[in-house]
C-alpha positions, 0 to 999 in steps of 0.5 A: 500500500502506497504511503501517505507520504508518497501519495503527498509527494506525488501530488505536490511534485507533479500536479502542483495540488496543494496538499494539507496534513494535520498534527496535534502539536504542528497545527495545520500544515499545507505543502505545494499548490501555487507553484509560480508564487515560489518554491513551495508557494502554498497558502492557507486563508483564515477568516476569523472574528477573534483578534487572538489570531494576531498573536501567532499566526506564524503557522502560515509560512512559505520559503522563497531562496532559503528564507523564511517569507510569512503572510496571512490574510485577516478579517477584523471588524470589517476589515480585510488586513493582510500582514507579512514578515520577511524573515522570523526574526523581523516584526509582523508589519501590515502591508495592506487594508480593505476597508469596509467603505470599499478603499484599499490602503498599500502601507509599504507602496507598490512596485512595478518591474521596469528594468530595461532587461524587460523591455523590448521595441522601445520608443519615445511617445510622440508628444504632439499625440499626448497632447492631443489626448490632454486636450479631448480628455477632460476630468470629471467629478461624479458618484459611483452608481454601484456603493452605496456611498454619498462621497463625490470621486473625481477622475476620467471616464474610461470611455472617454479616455478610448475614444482619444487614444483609438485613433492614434497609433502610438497610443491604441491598444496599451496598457491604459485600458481593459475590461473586467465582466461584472454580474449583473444578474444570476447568469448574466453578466456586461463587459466593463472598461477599467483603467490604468490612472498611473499609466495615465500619468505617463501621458501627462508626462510627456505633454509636461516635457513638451511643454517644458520644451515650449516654455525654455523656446519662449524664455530664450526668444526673451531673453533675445528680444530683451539683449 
């Protein structure tokens, strides 16, 4: 009869199924699964009311490059909070809150790969097609029509933001849009458009660069006029 240990290592090593034991002194122990989050990237959610959890919640663990990487996800009086540790001997630090106004809180920051290494066909945005997006997009204030909330949000409308980069090549088809589907019935679902606002912001660096351009081209002409 085939052991449960072999059983378990069959599982992890070649399907990649994340693989749960029990032990009266170890607690709950998950192995494999999630094979692309690290070595052994498997994960175990806990949803509790009970603050007591923040105490010792080390049993949730993962190791990436002999380190000893822990995290754990935890619902507390409507918040959902998620802390990590890179290392056993370093405090628990919270790295990011949802909040039950539907706001979520990154308190160490986030980053985004940018290495040249990554990048491949590399070219300057034309600043001309910038500007004509700075021009055509205006920003909005508005409600959300889906929470219930009473507070104005200011920002772009997705739509508006298509309609000005469709028609120029450089800008089309980018990373600043996608869609997401959203149920609006049992069965039924629409098709929405979301968008990057920090890929946004690249635009709206390359229209300040061009006009950067402009105003030392008008301060040279003054100071030529004024000679």
């Amino acid at each position: 009869m085939t052991s449960i240990a072999a059983k378990q290592a069959a599982l992890t090593s070649t399907s990649g199924v994340a693989v749960a034991t029990v032990s009266a002194t170890t607690g709950i122990t998950v192995t494999g699964g999630r094979g692309g989050v690290s070595t052994n990237g498997a994960q175990l959610r806990v949803v509790s009311s009970n603050s007591s959890i923040l105490t010792a919640p080390s049993w949730i663990t993962w190791g990436v490059n002999n380190e000893d990487h822990q995290a754990f996800e935890y619902n507390y009086l409507g918040y959902l909070s998620h802390f990590w540790r890179a290392s056993a001997a370093n405090p628990w630090n919270e790295s990011s809150r949802v909040t039950s106004t539907n706001k979520w809180t990154f308190f160490a920051g986030i980053v985004t790969p940018s290495d040249a290494r990554l990048k491949q066909d590399i070219e300057d945005l034309p600043a001309q097609e910038c500007l004509d997006v700075l021009r055509q997009v205006s920003a909005k204030s508005y409600r959300r029509s889906d929470l219930s909330e009473t507070t104005r949000r200011i920002g772009y409308i997705a739509q508006d933001v298509e309609t000005a980069l469709n028609p120029r090549p450089s800008l089309a088809n980018t990373n600043v849009l996608d869609t997401i589907l959203r149920e609006v019935t049992p069965g039924t679902t629409e098709t929405l458009l979301t968008m990057s606002y920090d890929r946004m912001s690249v635009i709206l660096w390359q229209c300040t660069r061009a006009m950067l351009t402009r105003i030392e081209a008008l301060e040279q002409q003054l100071e030529q006029l004024s000679a």
